[in-house]
DOVEXMI-471022 format. One record per residue (C-alpha): residue number from 1; x, y, z; residue in one letter. Coordinates in pm, whole numbers, padded with zeros to 5 digits. Each point is the difference from the previous one (the first is absolute). Last residue first. Layout:
REC,num,c1,c2,c3,residu
REC,NUM,X,Y,Z,a
...
END
This chain:
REC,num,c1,c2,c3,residu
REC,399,00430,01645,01782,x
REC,398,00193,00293,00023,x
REC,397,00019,00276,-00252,x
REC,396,00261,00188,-00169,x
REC,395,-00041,00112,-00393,x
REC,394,00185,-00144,-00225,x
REC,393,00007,00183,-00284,x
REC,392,-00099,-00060,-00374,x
REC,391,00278,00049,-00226,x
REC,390,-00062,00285,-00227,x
REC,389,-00163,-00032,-00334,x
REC,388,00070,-00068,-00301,x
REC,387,-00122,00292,-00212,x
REC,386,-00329,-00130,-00222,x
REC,385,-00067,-00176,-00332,x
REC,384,00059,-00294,00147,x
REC,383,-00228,00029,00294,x
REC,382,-00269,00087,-00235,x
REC,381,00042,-00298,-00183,x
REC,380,-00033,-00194,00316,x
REC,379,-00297,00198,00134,x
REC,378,-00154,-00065,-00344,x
REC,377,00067,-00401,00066,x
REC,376,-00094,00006,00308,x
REC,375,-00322,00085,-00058,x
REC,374,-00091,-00200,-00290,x
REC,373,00125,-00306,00235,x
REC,372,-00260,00036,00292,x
REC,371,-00257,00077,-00258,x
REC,370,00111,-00321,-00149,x
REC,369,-00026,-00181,00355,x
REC,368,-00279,00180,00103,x
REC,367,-00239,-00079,-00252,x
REC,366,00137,-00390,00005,x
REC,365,-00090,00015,00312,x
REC,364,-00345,00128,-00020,x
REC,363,-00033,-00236,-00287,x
REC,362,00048,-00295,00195,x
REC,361,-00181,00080,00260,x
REC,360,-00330,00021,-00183,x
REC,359,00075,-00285,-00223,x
REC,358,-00075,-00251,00276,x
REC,357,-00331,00106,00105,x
REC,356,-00183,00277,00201,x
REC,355,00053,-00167,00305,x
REC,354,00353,-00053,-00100,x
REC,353,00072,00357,00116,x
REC,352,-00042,-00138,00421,x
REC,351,00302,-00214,-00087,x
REC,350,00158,00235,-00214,x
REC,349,00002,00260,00306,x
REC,348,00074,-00277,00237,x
REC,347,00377,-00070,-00202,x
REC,346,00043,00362,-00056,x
REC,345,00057,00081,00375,x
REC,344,00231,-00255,00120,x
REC,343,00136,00027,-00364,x
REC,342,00108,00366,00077,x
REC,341,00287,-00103,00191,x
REC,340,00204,-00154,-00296,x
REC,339,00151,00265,-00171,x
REC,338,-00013,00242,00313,x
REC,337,00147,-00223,00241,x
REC,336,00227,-00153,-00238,x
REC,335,00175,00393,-00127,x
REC,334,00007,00074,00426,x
REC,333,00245,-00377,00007,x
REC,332,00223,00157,-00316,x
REC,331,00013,00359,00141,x
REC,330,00092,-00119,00382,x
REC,329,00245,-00211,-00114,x
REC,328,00144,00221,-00270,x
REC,327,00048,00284,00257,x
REC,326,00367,00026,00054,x
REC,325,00063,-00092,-00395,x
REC,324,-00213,00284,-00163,x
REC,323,-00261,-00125,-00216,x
REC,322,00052,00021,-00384,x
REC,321,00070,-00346,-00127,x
REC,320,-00107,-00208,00328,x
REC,319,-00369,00153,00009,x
REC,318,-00017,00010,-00405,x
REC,317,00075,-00375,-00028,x
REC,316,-00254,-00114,00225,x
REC,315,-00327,00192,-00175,x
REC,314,00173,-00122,-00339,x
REC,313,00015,-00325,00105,x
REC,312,-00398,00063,00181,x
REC,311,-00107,00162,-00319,x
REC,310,00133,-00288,-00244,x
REC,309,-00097,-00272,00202,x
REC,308,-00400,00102,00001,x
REC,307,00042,00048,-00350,x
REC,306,00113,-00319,-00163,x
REC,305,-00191,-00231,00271,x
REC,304,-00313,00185,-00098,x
REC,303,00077,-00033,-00392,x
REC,302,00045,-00396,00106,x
REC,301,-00428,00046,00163,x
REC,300,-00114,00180,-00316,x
REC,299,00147,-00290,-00209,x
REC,298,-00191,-00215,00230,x
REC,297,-00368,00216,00003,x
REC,296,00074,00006,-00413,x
REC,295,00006,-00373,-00033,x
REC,294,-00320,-00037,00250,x
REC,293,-00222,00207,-00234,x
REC,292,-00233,00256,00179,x
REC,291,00230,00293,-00003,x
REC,290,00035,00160,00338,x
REC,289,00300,-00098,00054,x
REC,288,00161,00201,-00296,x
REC,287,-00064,00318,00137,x
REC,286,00156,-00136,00371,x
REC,285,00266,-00039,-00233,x
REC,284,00002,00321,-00204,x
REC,283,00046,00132,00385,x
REC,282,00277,-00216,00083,x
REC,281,00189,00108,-00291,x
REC,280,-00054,00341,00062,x
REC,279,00130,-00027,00337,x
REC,278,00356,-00206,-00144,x
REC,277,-00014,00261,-00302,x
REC,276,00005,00313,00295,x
REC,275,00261,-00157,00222,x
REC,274,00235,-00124,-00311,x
REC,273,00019,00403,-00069,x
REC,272,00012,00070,00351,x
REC,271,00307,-00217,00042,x
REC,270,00200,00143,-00294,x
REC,269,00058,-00146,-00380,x
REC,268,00263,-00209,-00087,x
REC,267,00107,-00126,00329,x
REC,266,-00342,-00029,00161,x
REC,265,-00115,-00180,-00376,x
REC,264,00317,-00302,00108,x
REC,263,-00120,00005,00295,x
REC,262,-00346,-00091,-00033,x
REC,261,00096,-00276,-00276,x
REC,260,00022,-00303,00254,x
REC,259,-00255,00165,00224,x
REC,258,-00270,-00009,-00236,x
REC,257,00035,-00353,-00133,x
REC,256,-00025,-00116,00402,x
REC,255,-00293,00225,00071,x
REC,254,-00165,-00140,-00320,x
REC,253,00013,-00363,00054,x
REC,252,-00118,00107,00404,x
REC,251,-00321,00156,-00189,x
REC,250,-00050,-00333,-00201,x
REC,249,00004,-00173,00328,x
REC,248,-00270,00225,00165,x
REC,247,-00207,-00011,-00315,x
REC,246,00032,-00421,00018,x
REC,245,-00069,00002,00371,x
REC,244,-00290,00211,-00065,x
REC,243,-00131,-00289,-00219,x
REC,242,-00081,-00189,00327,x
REC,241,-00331,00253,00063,x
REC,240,-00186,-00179,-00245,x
REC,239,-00084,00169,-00339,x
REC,238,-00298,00161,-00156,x
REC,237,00275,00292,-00162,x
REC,236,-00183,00305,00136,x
REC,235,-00160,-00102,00363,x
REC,234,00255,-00285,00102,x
REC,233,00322,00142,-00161,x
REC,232,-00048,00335,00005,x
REC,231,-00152,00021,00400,x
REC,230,00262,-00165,00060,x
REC,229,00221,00248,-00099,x
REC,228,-00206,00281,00092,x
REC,227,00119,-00088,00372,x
REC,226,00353,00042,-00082,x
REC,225,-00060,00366,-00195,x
REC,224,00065,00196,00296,x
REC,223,00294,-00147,00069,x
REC,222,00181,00022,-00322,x
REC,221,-00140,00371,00045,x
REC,220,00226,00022,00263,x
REC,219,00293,-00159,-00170,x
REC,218,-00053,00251,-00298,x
REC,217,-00063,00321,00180,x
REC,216,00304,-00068,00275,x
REC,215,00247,-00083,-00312,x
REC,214,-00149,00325,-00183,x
REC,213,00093,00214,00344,x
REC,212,00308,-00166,00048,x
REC,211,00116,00052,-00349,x
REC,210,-00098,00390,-00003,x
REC,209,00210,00065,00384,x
REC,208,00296,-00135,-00081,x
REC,207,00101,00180,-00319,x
REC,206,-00243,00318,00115,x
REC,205,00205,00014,00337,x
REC,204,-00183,00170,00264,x
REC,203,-00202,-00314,00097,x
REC,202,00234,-00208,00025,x
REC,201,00244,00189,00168,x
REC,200,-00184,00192,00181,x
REC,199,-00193,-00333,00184,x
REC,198,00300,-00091,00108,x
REC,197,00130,00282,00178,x
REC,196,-00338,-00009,00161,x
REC,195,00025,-00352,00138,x
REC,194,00294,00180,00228,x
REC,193,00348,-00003,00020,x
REC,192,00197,00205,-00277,x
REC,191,00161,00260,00180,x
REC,190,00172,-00222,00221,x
REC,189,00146,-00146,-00282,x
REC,188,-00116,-00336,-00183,x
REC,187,00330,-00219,00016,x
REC,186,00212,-00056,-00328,x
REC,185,-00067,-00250,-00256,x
REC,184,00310,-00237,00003,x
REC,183,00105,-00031,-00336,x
REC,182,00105,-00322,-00243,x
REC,181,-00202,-00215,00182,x
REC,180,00120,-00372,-00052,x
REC,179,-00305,-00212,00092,x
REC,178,00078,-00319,00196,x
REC,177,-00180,00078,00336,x
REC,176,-00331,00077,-00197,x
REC,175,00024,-00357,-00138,x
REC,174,00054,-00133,00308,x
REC,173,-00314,00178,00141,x
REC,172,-00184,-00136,-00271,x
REC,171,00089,-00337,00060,x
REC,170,-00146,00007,00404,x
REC,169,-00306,00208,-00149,x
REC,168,-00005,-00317,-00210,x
REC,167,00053,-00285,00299,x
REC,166,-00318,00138,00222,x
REC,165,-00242,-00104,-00299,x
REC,164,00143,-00396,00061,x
REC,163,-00118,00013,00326,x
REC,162,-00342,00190,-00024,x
REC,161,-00097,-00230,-00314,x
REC,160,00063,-00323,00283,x
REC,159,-00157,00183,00249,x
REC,158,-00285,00061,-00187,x
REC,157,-00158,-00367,-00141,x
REC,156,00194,-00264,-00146,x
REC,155,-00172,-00059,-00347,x
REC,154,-00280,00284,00033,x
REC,153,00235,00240,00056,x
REC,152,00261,-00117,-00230,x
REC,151,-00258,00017,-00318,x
REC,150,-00096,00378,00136,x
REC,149,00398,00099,00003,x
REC,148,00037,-00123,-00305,x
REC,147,-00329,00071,-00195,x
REC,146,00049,00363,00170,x
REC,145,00382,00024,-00071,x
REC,144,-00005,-00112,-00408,x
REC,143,-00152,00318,-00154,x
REC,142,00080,00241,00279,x
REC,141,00398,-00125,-00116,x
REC,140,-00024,00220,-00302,x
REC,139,-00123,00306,00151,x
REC,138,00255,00007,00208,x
REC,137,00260,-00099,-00232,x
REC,136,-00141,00222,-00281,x
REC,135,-00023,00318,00283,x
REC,134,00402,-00074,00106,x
REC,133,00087,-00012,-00422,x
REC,132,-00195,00371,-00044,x
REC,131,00186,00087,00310,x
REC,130,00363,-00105,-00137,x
REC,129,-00082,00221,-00319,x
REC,128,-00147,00232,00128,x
REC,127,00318,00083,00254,x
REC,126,00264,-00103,-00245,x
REC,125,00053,00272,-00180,x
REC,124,00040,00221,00348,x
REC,123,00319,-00255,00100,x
REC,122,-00067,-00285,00242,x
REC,121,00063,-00076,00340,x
REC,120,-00070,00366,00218,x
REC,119,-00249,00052,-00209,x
REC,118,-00206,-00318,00085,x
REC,117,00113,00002,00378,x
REC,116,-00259,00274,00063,x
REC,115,-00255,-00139,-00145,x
REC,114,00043,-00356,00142,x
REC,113,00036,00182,00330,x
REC,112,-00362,00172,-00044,x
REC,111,-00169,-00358,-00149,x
REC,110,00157,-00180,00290,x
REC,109,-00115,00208,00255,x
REC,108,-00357,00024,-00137,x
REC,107,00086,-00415,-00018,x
REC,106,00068,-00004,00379,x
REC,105,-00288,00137,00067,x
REC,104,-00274,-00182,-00224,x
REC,103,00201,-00338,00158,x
REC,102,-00027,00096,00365,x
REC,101,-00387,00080,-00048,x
REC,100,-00017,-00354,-00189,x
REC,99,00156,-00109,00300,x
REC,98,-00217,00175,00251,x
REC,97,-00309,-00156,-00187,x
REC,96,00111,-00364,00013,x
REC,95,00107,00030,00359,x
REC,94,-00372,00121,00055,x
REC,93,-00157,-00322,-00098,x
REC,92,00149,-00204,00240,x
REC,91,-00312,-00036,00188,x
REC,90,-00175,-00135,-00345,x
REC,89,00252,-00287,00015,x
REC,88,00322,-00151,00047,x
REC,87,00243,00284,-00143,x
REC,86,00322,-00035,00182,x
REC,85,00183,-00114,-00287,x
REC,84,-00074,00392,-00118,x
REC,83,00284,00087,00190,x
REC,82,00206,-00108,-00285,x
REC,81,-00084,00330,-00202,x
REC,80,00138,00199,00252,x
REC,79,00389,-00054,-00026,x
REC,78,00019,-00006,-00384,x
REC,77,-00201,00277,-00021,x
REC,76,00203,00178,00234,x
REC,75,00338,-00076,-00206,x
REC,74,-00174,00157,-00269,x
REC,73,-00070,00295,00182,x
REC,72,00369,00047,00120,x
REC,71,00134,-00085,-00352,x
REC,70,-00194,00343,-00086,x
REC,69,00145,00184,00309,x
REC,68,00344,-00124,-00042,x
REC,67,-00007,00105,-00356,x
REC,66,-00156,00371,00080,x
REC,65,00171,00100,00252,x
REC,64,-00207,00173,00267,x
REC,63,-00161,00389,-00029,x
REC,62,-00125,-00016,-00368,x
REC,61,-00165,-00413,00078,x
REC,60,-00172,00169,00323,x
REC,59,-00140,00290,-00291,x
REC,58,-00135,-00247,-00194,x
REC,57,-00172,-00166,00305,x
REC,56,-00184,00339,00076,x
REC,55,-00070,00096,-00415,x
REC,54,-00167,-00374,-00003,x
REC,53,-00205,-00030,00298,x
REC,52,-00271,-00047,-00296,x
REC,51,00176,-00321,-00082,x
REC,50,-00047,-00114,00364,x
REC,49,-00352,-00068,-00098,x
REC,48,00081,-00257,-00315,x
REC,47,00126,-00319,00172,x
REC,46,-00277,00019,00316,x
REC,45,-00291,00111,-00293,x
REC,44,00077,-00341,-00156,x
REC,43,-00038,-00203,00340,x
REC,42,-00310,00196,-00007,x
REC,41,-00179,-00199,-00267,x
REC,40,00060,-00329,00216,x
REC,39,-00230,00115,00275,x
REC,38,-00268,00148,-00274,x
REC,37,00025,-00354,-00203,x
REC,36,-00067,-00136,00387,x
REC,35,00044,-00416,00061,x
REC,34,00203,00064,00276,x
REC,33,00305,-00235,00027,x
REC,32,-00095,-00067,-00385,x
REC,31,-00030,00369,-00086,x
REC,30,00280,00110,00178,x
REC,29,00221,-00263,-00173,x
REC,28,-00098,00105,-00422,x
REC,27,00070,00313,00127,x
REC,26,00302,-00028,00113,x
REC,25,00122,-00230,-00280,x
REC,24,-00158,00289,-00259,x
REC,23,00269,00257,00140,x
REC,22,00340,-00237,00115,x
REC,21,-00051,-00111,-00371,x
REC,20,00028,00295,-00184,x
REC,19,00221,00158,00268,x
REC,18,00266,-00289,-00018,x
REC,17,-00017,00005,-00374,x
REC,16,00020,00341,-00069,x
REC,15,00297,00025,00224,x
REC,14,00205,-00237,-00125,x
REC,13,-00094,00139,-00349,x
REC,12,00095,00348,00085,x
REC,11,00362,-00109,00207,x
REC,10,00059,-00191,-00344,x
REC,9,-00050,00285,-00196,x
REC,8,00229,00230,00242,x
REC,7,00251,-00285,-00021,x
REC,6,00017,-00002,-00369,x
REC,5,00027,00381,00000,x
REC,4,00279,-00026,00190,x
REC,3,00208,-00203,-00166,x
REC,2,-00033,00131,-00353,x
REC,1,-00209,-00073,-00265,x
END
């Protein structure tokens, strides 16, 4: 594997770690200091708001250089998170929600850069490849970071978790400043400014635009199916609530198989093609969740981890493989908004839809994950058997 891909993976599990445990830590404070599960909860909607500023911050990482900009937000990590020493009690509260704002910023800014730098270090056959290994090591280290970060809490309390979280944006940025790019992606145009030049790309391209759209269905009905799954375990299977931890680890097992072999199908096959068995496979596992028998709920829950990986690698892959250099930014950080938007919206809706039970939910998604799929599939093979077409233009807009 060469040198740059092993830094890229190491950057991901860095990262995954520090959020991961940055995330529930911050919680797990505000609700001592306050003693609110609805004051903690929004320390979560902080990280994930800026995220639908997206196709604005994407197109701040298009204007500025890209490396600087990404070791930049690292670097401000680093710097902010020990501020949270000056947390003393519920009148400090607000410092913890303007760093978790700071942090869902500077990681839209990360994502876009780390997008952008991705072609610009490694050859097109490595692409899926290298991001099927980033999603295993992120996935991968969500198994260990909660216990770990939660066990340190407890032990020595927030400050002490805050300190040693502000040393791996530090390492990550280090890591970014040792990749060897073997091109410098040029600067967006004049032309080209504006969050509509991004949104043509990925929607007007079919190879960008059908694995973003079966990525968004799949993670959003992940989301809409997260209250059914307690509903499953308590209402269907007769158990306690604590076996959810057991679904939610096998489901982590199968995001880390699934992104091991997810490039390896993206280079054989296409993105879309991955796309659509990724969705499908989510939806014959939301199927298979609503079996009664526990052994079939867990091997339901590792067929989730397959798929869910699968459509966002191939989701990823098809931004950096066919959008245009001066706008990747803007493309790749528009492509998160709209994949993972909609679960500010889906999560309710499956909230209020497990009124009706837990199987309810479930099958609505897994309806609209293999619809989802069908489709794309015939407007893939019809693609095929059509003229290529044109570029798509740019068109000029402003922000």
């Amino acid at each position: 594997m060469r040198r740059n891909a092993v830094l890229f993976v190491l950057v991901s599990l860095l990262s995954g770690f520090g959020g991961s445990t940055v995330a529930l830590v911050t919680g797990l404070w505000i609700f001592d200091l306050t003693g609110s599960p609805s004051l903690a909860a929004l320390a979560a909607i902080c990280v994930y708001a800026p995220t639908l500023a997206g196709p604005w911050l994407g197109g701040l990482v298009d204007r500025l250089p890209r490396r600087p900009i990404v070791i930049a937000a690292n670097l401000t990590l680093a710097a902010v998170l020990p501020t949270l020493l000056a947390v003393r009690g519920p009148d400090q509260v607000w410092l913890l929600y303007l760093v978790s704002t700071i942090y869902g910023v500077a990681y839209v800014l990360i994502d876009a850069g780390e997008s952008a730098l991705l072609p610009a270090a490694l050859s097109p056959a490595e692409l899926g490849n290298v991001n099927g290994w980033r999603s295993s090591a992120q996935e991968g280290v969500k198994l260990v970071a909660p216990l770990a970060g939660a066990s340190l809490y407890a032990w020595q309390g927030g400050p002490v978790v805050a300190l040693l979280a502000a040393g791996l944006p530090a390492l990550a940025a280090a890591g970014y400043a040792a990749l060897r790019l073997t091109r410098t992606p040029p600067a967006a145009a004049p032309r080209a400014r504006g969050v509509r030049a991004g949104l043509t790309v990925l929607f007007g391209s079919p190879a960008i635009r059908l694995p973003v759209c079966l990525a968004t269905v799949a993670i959003g009905l992940s989301g809409f199916g997260t209250a059914a799954g307690y509903a499953i375990v308590t209402d269907v299977l007769g158990l306690p609530i604590t076996f959810l931890g057991v679904l939610v680890s096998a489901q982590g097992a199968g995001s880390v198989a699934g992104g091991v072999v997810v490039g390896r199908l993206i280079a054989r096959f296409d993105p879309t093609a991955v796309a659509v068995a990724g969705t499908v496979l989510f939806g014959v596992s939301c199927l298979g969740r609503c079996l009664p028998w526990w052994p079939a709920v867990v091997a339901a829950s590792v067929v989730a981890g397959v798929g869910l990986p699968w459509a966002l690698v191939a989701a990823v892959t098809a931004v950096q493989t066919h959008s245009p250099d001066a706008l990747l930014g803007r493309v790749a950080a528009t492509a998160n908004t709209v994949m993972f938007g909609p679960i500010a919206a889906m999560n309710p809706l499956g909230s209020a839809a497990v009124l009706w039970g837990g199987r309810p939910p479930l099958l609505l998604a897994a309806a609209g994950c293999l619809a989802a799929g069908a489709l794309a599939w015939r407007t893939r093979r019809r693609a095929a058997r059509a003229v290529p077409a044109a570029a798509v233009p740019v068109p000029a807009g402003s922000d």
